[in-house]
C-alpha positions in Angstrom: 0.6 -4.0 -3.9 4.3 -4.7 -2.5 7.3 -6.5 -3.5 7.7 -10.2 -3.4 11.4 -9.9 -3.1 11.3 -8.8 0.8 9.7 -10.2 3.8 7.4 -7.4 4.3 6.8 -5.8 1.4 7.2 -1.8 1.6 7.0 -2.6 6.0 11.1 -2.3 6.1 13.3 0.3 6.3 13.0 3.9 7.1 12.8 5.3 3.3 15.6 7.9 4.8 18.6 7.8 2.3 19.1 11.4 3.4 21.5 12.4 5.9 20.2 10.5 9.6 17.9 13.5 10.9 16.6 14.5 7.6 14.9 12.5 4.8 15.2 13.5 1.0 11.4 14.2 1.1 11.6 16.2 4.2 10.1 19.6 2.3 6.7 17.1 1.8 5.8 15.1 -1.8 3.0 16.4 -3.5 0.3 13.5 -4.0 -3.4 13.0 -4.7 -5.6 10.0 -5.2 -7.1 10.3 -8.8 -10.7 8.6 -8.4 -11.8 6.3 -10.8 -7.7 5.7 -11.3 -7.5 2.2 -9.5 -4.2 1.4 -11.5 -2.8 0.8 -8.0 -4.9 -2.1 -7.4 -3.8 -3.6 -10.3 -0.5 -6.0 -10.6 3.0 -3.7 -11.7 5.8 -6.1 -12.4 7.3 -5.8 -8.5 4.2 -4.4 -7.2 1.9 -7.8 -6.7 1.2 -8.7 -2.7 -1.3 -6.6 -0.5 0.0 -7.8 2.9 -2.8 -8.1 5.6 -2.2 -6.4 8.8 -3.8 -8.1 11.9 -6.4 -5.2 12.1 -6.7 -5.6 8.5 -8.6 -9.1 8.7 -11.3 -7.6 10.9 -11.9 -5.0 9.5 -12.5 -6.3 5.7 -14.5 -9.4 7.3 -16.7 -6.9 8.8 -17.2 -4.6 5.7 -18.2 -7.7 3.4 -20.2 -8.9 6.5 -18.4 -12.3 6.9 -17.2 -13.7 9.5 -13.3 -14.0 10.2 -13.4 -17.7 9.5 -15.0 -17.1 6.1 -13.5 -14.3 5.1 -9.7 -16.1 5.6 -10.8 -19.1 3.7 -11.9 -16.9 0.7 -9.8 -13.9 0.5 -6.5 -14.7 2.4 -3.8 -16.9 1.7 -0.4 -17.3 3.4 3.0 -16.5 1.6 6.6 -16.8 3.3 4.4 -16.8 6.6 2.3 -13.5 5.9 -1.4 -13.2 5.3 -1.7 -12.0 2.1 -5.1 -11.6 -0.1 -5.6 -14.4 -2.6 -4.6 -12.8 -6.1 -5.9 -15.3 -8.7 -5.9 -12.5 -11.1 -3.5 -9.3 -11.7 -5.9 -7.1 -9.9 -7.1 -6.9 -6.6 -9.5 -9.1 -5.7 -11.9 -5.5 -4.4 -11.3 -3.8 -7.5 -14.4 -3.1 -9.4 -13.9 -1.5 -12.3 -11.3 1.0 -11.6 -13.0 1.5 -8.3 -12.3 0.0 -4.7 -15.0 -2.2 -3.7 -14.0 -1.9 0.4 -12.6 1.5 0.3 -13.8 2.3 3.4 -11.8 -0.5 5.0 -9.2 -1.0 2.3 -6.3 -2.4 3.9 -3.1 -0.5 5.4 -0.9 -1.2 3.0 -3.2 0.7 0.6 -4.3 3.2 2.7 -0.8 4.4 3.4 0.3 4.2 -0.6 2.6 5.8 -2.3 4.2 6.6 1.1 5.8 3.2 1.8 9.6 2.9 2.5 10.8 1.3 -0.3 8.9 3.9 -2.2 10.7 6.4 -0.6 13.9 4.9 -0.6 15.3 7.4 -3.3 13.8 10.2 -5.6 13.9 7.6 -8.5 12.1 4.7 -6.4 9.4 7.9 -5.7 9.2 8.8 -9.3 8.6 5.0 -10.9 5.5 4.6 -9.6 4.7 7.3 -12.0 4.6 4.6 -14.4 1.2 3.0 -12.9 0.3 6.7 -10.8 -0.9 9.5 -12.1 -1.5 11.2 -8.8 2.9 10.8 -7.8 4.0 14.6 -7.7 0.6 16.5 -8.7 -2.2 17.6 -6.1 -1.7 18.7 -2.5 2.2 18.9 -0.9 1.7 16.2 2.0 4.2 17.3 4.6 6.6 15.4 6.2 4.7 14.7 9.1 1.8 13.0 7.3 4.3 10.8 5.5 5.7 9.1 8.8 2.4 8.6 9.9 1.9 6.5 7.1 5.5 4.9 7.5 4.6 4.3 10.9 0.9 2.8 10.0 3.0 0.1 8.1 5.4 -0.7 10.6 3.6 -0.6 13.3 2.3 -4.5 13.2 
C-alpha cells in the first residue's frame, strides 16, 4: 500500500539520493517474500492506498471473472483522480488470511514492493518497512538491475 501524502503513491521520484549515476542501493538489497507473511497487505500508518494501474483493472476483473464494469463498481474507487481499490477495512480487500487471494494478478504496485521510490529514497526509508516486513534485508541480494525494473514497472503508466 502507498502514501496518501503524494499524488502517486511510491510512482515518483527516482529513489536515487546517491550521487546522479549511482544509487545508494547500487550493490543490490537483499529481499525475499515470506509466504504466509501478508503484513504488506495490511494498512501501516502512511502505507494505506494500492493505486490501480490501467493494466491493473483487466487483469484483476479477469482473475475474479468479472467483467470491467463490475469489477470497478465493487473494488475500485477514485481518490485525488486515481483508481484506487476500495479499502473499507485496514487490509486489502484480496487478503485472505495472511494470504493473497489474486496473487497471480496482484496489482503492480504490489508486485513491484518493497522496491518503490519512496522506499528507496534513503537507507532509513528502506529499513522502516522493517517494521511491517520481515523479508527487508534477509533472502536473495536483488541486483540493481531487477530493482529498476520494478521502479520502472511503477512509472511506467
Amino acid at each position: 500500500m502507498s502514501t496518501k501524502n503524494s499524488s502517486k503513491g511510491p510512482r515518483t521520484g527516482t529513489g536515487n539520493t546517491g550521487t546522479a549515476s549511482k544509487p545508494w542501493y547500487a550493490a543490490g538489497l537483499r529481499f525475499t517474500c515470506v509466504p504466509e507473511c501478508g503484513r504488506c497487505c495490511t494498512s501501516h500508518e502512511d502505507y494505506a492506498y494500492v493505486y490501480l494501474d490501467d493494466d491493473d483493472l483487466p487483469r484483476l476483473a479477469a482473475h475474479l471473472e468479472l467483467d470491467d464494469k463490475t469489477f470497478r463498481q465493487r473494488y475500485t474507487a477514485i481518490d485525488d483522480g486515481d483508481v484506487v481499490l476500495k479499502m473499507d477495512e485496514p487490509d486489502c480487500p484480496f487478503l485472505e488470511g495472511s494470504r493473497c487471494g489474486v496473487y497471480e494478478a496482484r496489482p503492480t504496485q504490489c508486485r513491484t514492493f518493497p522496491f518503490w521510490a519512496e522506499t528507496l529514497k534513503s537507507r532509513a526509508g528502506w529499513r522502516r518497512n522493517r517494521r511491517f516486513c520481515p523479508g527487508i534485508d534477509e533472502g536473495e541480494l536483488q541486483p540493481l538491475r531487477v530493482i529498476q525494473e520494478h521502479l520502472a514497472a511503477r512509472n511506467s503508466d
